[in-house]
Backbone bond lengths (Angstrom), bond angles and torsions (degrees), N, CA, C in turn:
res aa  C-N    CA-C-N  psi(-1)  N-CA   C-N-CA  omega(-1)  CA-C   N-CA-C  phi
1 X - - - 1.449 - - 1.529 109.54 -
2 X 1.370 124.40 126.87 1.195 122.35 -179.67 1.632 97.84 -95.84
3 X 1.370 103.18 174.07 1.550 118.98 -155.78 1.579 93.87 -129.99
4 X 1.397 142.18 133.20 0.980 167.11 -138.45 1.493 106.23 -143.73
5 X 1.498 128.94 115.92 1.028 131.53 -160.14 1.727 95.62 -133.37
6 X 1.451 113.45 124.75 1.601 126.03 173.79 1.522 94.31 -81.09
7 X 1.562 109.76 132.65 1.350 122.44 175.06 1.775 95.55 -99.60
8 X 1.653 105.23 162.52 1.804 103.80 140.41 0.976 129.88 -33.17
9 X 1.163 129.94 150.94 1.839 125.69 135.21 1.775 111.98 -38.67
10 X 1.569 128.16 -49.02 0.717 136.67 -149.37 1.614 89.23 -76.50
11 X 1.342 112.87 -75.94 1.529 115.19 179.53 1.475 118.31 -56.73
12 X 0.886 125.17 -35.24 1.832 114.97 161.21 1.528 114.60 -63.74
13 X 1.007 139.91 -26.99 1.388 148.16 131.69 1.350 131.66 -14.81
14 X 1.171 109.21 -67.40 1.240 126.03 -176.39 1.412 108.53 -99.89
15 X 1.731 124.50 -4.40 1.556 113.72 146.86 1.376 111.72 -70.15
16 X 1.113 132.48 -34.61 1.339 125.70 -138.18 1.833 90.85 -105.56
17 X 1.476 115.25 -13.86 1.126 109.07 170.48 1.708 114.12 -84.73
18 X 1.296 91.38 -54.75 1.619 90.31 161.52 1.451 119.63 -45.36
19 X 1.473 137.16 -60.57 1.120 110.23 166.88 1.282 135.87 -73.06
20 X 0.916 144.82 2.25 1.638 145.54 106.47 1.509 110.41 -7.38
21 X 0.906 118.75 -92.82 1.703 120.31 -171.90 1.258 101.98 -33.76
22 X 1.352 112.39 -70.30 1.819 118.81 -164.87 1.488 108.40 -83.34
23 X 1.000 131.92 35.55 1.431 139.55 172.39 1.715 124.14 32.72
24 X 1.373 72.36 47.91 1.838 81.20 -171.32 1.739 103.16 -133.46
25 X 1.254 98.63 152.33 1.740 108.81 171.62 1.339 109.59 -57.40
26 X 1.495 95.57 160.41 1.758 101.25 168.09 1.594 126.25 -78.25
27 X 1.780 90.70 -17.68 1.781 89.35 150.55 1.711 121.19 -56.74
28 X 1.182 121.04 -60.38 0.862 116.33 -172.14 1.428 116.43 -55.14
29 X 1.108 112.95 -51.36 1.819 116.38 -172.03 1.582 96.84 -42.42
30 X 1.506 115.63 -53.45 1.499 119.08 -170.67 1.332 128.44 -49.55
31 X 1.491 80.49 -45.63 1.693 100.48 175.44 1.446 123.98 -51.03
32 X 1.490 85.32 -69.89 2.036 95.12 168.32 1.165 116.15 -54.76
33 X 1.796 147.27 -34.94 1.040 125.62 122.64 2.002 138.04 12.85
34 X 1.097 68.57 -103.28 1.934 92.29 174.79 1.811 95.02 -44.49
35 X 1.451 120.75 -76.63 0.958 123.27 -143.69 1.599 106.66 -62.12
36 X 1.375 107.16 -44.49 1.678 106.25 -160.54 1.836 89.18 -113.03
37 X 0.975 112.27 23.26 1.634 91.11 163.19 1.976 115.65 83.35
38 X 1.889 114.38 4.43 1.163 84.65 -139.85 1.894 82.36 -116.21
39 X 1.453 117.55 129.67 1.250 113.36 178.32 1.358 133.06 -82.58
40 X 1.002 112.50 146.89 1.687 131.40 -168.86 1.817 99.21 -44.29
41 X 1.357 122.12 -17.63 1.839 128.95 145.83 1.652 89.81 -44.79
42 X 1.983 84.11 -88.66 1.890 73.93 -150.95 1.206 136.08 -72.68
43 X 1.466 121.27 14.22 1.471 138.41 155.93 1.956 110.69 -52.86
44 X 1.257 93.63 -62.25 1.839 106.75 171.02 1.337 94.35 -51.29
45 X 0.793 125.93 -79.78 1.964 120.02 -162.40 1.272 105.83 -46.08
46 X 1.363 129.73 -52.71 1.028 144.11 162.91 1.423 115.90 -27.93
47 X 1.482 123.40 -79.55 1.341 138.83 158.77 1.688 125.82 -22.72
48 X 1.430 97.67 -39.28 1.746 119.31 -178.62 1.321 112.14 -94.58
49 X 0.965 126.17 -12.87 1.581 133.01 175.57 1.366 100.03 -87.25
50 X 1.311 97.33 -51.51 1.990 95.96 -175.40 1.460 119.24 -62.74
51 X 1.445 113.10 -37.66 1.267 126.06 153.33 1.237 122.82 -26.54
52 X 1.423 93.98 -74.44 1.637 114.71 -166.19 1.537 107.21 -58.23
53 X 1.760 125.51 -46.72 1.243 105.00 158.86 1.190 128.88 -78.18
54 X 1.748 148.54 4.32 0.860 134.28 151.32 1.839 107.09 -48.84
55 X 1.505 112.97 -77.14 1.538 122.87 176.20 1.324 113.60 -13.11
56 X 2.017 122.03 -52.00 1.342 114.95 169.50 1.297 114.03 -54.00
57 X 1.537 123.59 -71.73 0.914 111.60 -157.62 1.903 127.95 -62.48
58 X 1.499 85.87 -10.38 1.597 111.68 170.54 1.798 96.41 -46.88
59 X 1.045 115.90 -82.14 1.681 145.38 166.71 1.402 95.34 -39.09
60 X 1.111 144.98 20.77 1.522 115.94 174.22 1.492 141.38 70.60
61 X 1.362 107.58 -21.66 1.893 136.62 170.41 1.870 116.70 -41.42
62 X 1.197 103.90 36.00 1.461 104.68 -178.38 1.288 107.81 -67.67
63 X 1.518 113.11 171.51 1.668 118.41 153.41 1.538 99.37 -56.25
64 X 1.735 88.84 165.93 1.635 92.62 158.36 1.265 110.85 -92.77
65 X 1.245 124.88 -157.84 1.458 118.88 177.80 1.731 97.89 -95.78
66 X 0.743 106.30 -23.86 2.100 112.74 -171.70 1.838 77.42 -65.36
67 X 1.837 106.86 -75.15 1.552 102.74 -146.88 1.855 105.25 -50.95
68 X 1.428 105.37 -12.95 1.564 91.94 -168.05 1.899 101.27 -100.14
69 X 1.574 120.87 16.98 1.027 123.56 -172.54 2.011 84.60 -109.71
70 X 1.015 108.54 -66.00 1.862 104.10 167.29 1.581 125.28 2.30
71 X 1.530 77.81 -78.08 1.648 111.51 159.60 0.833 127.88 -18.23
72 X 1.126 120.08 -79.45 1.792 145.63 165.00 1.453 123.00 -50.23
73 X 1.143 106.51 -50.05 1.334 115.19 -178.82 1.799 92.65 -64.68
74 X 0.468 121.88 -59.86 2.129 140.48 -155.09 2.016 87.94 -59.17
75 X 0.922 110.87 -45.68 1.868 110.96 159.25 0.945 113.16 -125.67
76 X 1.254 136.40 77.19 1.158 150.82 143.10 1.768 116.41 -98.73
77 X 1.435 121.98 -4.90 1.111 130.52 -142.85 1.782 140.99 21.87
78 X 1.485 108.58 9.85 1.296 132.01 167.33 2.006 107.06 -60.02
């Protein structure tokens, strides 16, 4: 028998928006939740970061080739 749990308004809300953004069911949002520890916080941050670099690269905002040679070099262990 599975068990059926009444959410908020607030938190059913903000699953169903969250999965909206990240193109995933509200199973899933829940799931990853439950499973890995990660809350419907750090899902949003999560969600907005990914965003936010999609939007750059939307705009053109790449590395340069130098800043992404920096990079590399700096762990590269050379």
């Amino acid at each position: 028998m599975k068990d059926r749990v009444e959410l908020s308004e607030d938190i059913d809300r903000r699953i169903d928006l969250l999965a909206e953004r990240a193109q995933l069911t509200r199973r899933q949002i829940i799931e990853d939740a439950l499973a890995h520890g990660r809350s419907l916080a750090w899902q949003e941050r999560w969600i907005a970061g990914v965003q936010a670099g999609v939007d750059e690269a939307d705009n053109g905002e790449f590395a340069s080739d130098e800043e992404i040679a920096l990079v590399l070099n700096r762990y590269s262990g050379s």
